[in-house]
N, C-alpha and C positions, 0 to 999 in steps of 0.2 A: 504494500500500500504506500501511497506517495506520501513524504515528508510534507507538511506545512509552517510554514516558517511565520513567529510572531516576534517581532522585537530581535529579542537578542536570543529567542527560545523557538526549538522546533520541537513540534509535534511526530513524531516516527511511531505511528500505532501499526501493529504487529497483527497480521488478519488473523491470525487462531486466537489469540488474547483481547481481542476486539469481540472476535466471537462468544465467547467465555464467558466476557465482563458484560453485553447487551444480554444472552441469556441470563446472566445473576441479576439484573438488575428490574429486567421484564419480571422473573420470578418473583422476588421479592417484593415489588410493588404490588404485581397482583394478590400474593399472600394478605399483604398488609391492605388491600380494598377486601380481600374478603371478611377479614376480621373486624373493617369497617358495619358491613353491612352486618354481620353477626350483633354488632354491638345495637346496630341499629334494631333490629330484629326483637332482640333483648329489651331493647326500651322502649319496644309498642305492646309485649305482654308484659312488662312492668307494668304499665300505663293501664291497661286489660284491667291484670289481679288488682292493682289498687282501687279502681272502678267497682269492679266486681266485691270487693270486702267493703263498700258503705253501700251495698243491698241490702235487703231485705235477707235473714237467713231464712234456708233453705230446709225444708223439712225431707231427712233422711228416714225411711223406711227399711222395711225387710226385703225390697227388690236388690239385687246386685245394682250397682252403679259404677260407671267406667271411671276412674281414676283421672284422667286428664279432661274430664267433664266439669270437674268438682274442686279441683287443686285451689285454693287460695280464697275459694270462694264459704262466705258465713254461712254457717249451715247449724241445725239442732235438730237431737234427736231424744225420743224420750223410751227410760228402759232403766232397768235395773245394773248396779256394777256387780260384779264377780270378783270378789277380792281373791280369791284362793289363786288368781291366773295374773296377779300383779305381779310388775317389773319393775326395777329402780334401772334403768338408765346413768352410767357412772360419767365421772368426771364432767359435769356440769358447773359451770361457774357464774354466779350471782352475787354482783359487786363486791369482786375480787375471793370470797370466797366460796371454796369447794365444796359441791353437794352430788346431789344424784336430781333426773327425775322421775315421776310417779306415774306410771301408766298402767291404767288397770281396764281391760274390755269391759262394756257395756254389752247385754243382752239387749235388743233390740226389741221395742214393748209389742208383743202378737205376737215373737215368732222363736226361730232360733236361731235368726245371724245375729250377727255382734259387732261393732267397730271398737278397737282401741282406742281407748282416753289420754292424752297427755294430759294429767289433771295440774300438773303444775312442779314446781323447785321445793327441794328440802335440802337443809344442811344436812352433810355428812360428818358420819361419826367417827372418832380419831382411832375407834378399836375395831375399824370396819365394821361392824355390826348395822342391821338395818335401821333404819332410820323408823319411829314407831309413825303409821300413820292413820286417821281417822277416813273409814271410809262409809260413806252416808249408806245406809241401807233403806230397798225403797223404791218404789217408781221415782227415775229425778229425769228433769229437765235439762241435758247438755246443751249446750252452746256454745261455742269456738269458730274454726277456720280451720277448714280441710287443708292437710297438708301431707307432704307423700312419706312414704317409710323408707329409709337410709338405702343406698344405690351404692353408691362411693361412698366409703369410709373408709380411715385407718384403724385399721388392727394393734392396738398394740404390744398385742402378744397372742400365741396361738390358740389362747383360755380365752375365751372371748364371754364366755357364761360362767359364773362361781356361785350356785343356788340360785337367788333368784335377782342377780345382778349381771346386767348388759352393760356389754362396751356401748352395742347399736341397738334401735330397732330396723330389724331388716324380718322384711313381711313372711318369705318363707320359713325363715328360721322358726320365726313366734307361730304360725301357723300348725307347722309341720311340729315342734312342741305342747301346744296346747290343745291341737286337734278341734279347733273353733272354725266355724263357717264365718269368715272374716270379711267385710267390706276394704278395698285396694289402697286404702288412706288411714291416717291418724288426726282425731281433731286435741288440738289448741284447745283448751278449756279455757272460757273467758272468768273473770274475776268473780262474777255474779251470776250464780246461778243454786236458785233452790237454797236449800241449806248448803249444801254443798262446800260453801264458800268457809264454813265452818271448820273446813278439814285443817286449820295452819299452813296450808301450800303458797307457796309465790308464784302468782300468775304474772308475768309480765315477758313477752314473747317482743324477736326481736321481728323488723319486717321483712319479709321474705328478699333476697338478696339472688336475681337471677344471672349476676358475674358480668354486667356489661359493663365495666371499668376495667374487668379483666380482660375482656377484646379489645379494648381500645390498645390497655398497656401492650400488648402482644403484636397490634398497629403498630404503635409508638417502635418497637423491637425492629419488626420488618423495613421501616421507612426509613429506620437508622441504618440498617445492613444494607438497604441499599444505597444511600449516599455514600458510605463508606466502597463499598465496591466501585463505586464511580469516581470519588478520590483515589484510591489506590492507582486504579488504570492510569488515572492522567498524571498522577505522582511516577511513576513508574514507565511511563510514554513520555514525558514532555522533559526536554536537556537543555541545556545553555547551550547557544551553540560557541563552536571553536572559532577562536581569532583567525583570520585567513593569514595566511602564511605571506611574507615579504620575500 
């Protein structure tokens, strides 16, 4: 490829590494519009769930319901709890200290399915031991925010269960354990509901977080690797030229 000459510097790009450097650079860019759009994506079901949670909650029954139907959306359901099939959920933290939380299945009022309750935060005890907790006995009235059962989680270690303490809730596990006809979701239990509210839990849920700051940052990544690929070439192409010889 022909030299071009600026000032006192010439240009000499190199056709394989011209090649190289317009493929790294087309790639990159486009990585980084996809992750645009992801973020964008990300910020119209933001926008959806948060719509969707100052509804009207939704009354859940004994039909099966699809999961990606229901996600984020307020929802109540009325029925009895099953404390014998309760879980603490561990390493939870609420203002700085460590607790667990409380999730105990609901029987579903007419029938025999059931949705898991996250009824709310308890401190955790320094001798591991459970935490005692008050569970209303009783037709009650729940009310929360359908939200999904753990997908991605870390492990951190290969005991993921010790009695009736969870690292996660992950739906087949509690399923395939309790042997419960289980609705695809877990609710949020709000502050106020029935007696309920009696039990000494902390209800205070954070708002759902669907990562689009994290496609941006990931943008930000790709649009820097490609300007950098594009300095390099020209850093590594462009020479001072030589004094001409007398």
């Amino acid at each position: 490829m022909a030299a071009i000459s600026i000032g006192t510097f010439e240009f000499r790009p190199r056709r394989w590494a011209s090649v190289a450097a317009l493929a790294g650079i087309a790639l990159t860019l486009a990585l980084g519009q996809w992750q645009v759009g992801r973020a964008g994506y990300k910020q119209g079901l933001q926008q959806r769930f948060d719509a969707q949670a100052r509804e009207p909650a939704l009354r859940i029954g004994a039909q099966p319901v699809e999961r990606d139907n229901i996600l984020f959306r307020r929802v109540e359901v009325r029925g009895e709890f099953v404390p014998q099939h309760t879980v603490f959920v561990d390493n939870r933290i609420y203002k700085h200290q460590p607790g667990m939380h409380v999730a105990t299945p609901l029987r579903i009022a007419g029938s025999q399915r059931y949705v898991l309750i996250n009824r709310g935060w308890v401190a955790g005890n320094r001798d591991r031991s459970l935490p005692q907790v008050n569970t209303p006995a009783g037709e009650q009235l729940v009310q929360g925010v359908a939200v999904a059962y753990s997908e991605r989680y870390l492990e951190l270690s290969t005991q993921v269960a010790e009695g009736r303490i969870r690292q996660n809730l992950v739906f087949d596990r509690y399923r395939e354990e309790t042997g419960l006809e289980l609705q695809p979701f877990v609710i949020q239990q709000d502050n106020i509901t029935n007696n309920s509210a009696n039990d000494g839990l902390v209800r205070v849920w954070s708002r759902p977080d669907l990562g689009r700051n994290t496609h941006l940052a990931y943008a930000f990544q790709w649009y820097a690797m490609s300007l950098a690929i594009f300095i390099y070439y020209l850093v590594t192409h462009v020479k001072r030229r030589s004094a001409p010889k007398p």
